[in-house]
Structure formats: C-alpha cells, structure tokens
C-alpha positions as CSV (number, residue, x, y, z in Angstrom):
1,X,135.3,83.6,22.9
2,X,133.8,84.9,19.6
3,X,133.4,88.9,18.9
4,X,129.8,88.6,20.0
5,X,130.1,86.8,23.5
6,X,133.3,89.1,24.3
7,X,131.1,92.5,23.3
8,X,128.1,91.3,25.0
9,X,130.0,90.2,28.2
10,X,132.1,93.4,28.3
11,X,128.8,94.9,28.1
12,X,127.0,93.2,30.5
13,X,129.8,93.9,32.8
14,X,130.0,98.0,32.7
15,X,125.9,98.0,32.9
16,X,126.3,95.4,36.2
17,X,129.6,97.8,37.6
18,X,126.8,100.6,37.4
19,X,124.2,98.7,39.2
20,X,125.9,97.9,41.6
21,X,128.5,100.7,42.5
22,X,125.5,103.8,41.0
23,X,122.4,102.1,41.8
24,X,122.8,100.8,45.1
25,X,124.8,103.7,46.6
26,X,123.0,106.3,49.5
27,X,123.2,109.4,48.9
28,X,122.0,110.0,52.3
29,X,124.6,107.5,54.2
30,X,127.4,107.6,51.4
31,X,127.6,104.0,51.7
32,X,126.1,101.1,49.4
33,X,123.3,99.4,50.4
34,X,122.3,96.4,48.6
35,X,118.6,97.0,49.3
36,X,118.8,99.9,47.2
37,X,119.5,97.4,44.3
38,X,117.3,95.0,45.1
39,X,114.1,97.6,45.3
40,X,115.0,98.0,41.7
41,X,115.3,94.8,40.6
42,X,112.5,93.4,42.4
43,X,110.5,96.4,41.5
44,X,109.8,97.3,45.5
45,X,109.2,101.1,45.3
46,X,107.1,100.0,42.0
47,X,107.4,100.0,38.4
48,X,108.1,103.8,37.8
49,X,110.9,104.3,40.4
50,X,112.4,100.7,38.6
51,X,112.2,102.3,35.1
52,X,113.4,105.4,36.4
53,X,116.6,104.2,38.0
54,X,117.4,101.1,35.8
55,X,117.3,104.7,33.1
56,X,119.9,106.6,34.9
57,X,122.0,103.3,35.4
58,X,120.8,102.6,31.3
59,X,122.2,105.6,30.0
60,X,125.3,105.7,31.9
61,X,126.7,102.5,31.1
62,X,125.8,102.9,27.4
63,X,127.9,106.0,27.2
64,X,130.6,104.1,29.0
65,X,130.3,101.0,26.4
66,X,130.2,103.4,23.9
67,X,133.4,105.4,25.0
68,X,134.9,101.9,25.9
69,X,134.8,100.7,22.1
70,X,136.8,103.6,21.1
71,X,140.2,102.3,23.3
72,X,142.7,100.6,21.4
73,X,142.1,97.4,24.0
74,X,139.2,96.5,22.3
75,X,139.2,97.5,18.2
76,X,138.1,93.8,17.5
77,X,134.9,94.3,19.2
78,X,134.3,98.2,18.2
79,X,131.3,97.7,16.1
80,X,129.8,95.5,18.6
81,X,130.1,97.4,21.3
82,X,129.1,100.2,19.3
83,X,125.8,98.8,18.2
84,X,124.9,97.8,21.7
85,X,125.6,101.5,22.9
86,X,123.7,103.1,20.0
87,X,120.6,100.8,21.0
88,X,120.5,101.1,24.7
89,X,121.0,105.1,24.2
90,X,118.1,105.1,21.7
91,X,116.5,103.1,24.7
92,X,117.2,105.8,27.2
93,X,116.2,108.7,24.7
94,X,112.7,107.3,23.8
95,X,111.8,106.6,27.8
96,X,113.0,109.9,29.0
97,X,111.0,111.5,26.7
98,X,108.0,110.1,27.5
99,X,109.2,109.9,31.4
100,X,109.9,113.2,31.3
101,X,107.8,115.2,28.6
102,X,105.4,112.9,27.6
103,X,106.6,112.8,24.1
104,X,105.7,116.4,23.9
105,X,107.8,118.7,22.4
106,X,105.9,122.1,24.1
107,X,106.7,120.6,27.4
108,X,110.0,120.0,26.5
109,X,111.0,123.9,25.0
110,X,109.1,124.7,28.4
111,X,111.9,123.1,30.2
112,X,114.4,125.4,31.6
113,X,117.1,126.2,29.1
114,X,120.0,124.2,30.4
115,X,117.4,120.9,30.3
116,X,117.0,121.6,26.2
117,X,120.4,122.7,26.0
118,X,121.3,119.0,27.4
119,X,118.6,117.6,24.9
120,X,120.3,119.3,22.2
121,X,123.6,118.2,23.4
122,X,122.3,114.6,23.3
123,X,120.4,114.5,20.1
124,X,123.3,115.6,18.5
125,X,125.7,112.7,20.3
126,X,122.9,110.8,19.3
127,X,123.3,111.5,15.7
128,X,127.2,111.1,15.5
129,X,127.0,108.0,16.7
130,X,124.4,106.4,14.6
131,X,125.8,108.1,11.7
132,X,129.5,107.2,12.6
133,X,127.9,103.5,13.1
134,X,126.5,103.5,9.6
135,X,129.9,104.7,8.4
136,X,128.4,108.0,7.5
137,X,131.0,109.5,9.1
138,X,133.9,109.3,9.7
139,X,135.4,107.1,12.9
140,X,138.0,110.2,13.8
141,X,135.0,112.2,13.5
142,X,132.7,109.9,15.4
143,X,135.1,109.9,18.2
144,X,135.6,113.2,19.7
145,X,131.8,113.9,18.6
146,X,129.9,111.2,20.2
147,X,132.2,111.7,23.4
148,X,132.1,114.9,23.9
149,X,128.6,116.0,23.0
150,X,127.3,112.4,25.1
151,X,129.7,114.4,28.4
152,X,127.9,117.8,27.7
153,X,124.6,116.2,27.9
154,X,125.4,114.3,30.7
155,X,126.6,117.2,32.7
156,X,124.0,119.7,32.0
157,X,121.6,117.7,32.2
158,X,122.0,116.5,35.9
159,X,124.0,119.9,37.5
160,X,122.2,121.9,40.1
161,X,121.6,125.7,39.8
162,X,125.3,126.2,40.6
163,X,126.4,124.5,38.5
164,X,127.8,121.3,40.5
165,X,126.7,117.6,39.1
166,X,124.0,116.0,41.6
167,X,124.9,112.4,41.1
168,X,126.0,109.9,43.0
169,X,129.9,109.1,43.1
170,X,130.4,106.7,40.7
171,X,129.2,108.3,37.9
172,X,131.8,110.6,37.7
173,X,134.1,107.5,36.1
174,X,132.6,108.8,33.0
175,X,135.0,111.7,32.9
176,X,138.1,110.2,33.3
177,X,137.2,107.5,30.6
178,X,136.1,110.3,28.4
179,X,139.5,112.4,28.8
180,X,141.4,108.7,28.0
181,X,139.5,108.0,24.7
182,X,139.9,111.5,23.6
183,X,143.9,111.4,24.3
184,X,143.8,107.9,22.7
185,X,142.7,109.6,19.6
186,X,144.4,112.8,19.7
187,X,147.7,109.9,19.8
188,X,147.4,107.8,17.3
C-alpha cells in the first residue's frame, strides 16, 4: 500500500469511527441509533442539520488525524496525514464561520467571551499547524502547539456554563489521544 492509500485509509477510517460511534449516538437514550446516521447522510432533517453535524463529526476527526500523525506508529505517513487534517480543519473553520457568524467579525466579538476565547484558541492551532506543515516551524514545536491549542478550543468551545463538556461520549477519545502524543514527544 503506497503512503497515499495508507494516509487516506487511516483517514477515512477515524472520520467513519466518528460517524458512527459520535454521530449516530442519543443523547437522549445513551444508546446508538443508526437512524441518527442515516438522517445525516441522506440529508433527512435537511441540508443545514446535515452540514451541521457532518461539522462537528468534521472537525473532530481532523484533530484526531492530525494528533494521530504525530505517533511514532505512523512517521511514514506524517505529512500525509497532516495535509489531510490541515484541509478538513480549514474546512470546518470556514463553515463555522459562516454557520455560526455569518462571516462577520462584529457578531463574532459579540459572542460570549469563552466562544472567542475558543476562536482564539483555534486560530492559533490553526496557524501552528499550517506553519509547522510548511516547515515554518519546527515539528517539536508544531507538536505540543497544534495539540494543545486544537484541545483548548475544542473544550471551550463546547462546555456549558459550569464548565462541563456537552458532547456526546465519544468525543472525549480526543483527550486520551492528546495526552499520548504529548508524552510521545515529551519521550523521545
């Protein structure tokens, strides 16, 4: 299998584990309901509740790729996986701005402060990852950069006013993956 075909299929692979373990799970039940899934992919509840959740399920698995291209198991398909991350996160940036603000900035600094505090946090994760892509800095700085400022603006962005995440269960695999790239690096 060449570097391209193994990125792309590890890829593939994290977005369809968050499809179907995030997407289709109930909050309400607490179980997984494969109708869930299917309203999204067939575009059942219509096309903004489709781009809406396929966004959530978008940005989490490009944080995951992203964080999965820094582990040791896959250094011959780091740029790869890298590019594909930085994309579908420049995806996710440019619809939930327009979702969300309607690529105004005025609505946005009206947000509440935790919302542009999240912004800020991704913007900035943003950056370190292009520029660590583009070898404008450096990988042991693109690391614990792009990881921990992509985890702040995760967190902020979707925790209730005290403070506790409001998402469903299988996001929270992003943490454990996060603390495991960051000892990977803090190792070798």
């Amino acid at each position: 299998m060449s570097i391209q075909e193994s990125s792309l299929l590890t890829s593939v692979l994290i977005v369809a584990s968050f499809l179907l373990f995030y997407t289709a799970y109930d909050k309400i039940t607490k179980s997984y309901r494969i109708n869930l899934l299917l309203d999204v992919l067939l575009g059942n509840k219509g096309l903004d509740f489709t781009l809406v959740e396929l966004n959530k399920a978008l940005s989490l698995s490009a944080m995951t790729i992203m964080m999965v291209s820094f582990l040791p198991l896959f250094q011959a398909v780091k740029y790869n996986l890298l590019w594909i991350s930085m994309n579908l996160l420049w995806i996710h940036s440019g619809y939930s701005f327009y979702k969300f603000y309607q690529l105004s900035l005025k609505k946005l600094f009206d947000d509440k402060k935790i919302k542009i505090l999240s912004i800020v946090f991704g913007g900035l994760g943003q950056m370190s990852l292009s520029l660590g892509f583009f070898g404008m800095i450096s990988y042991s700085s693109l690391v614990p950069f792009a990881t921990i400022l992509g985890i702040a603006h995760f967190w902020t962005m979707e925790v209730d006013y005290k403070y506790r995440l409001q998402v469903r269960p299988y996001a929270y695999i992003v943490f454990p993956i996060a603390i495991y790239t960051l000892v990977q690096l803090a190792v070798l």
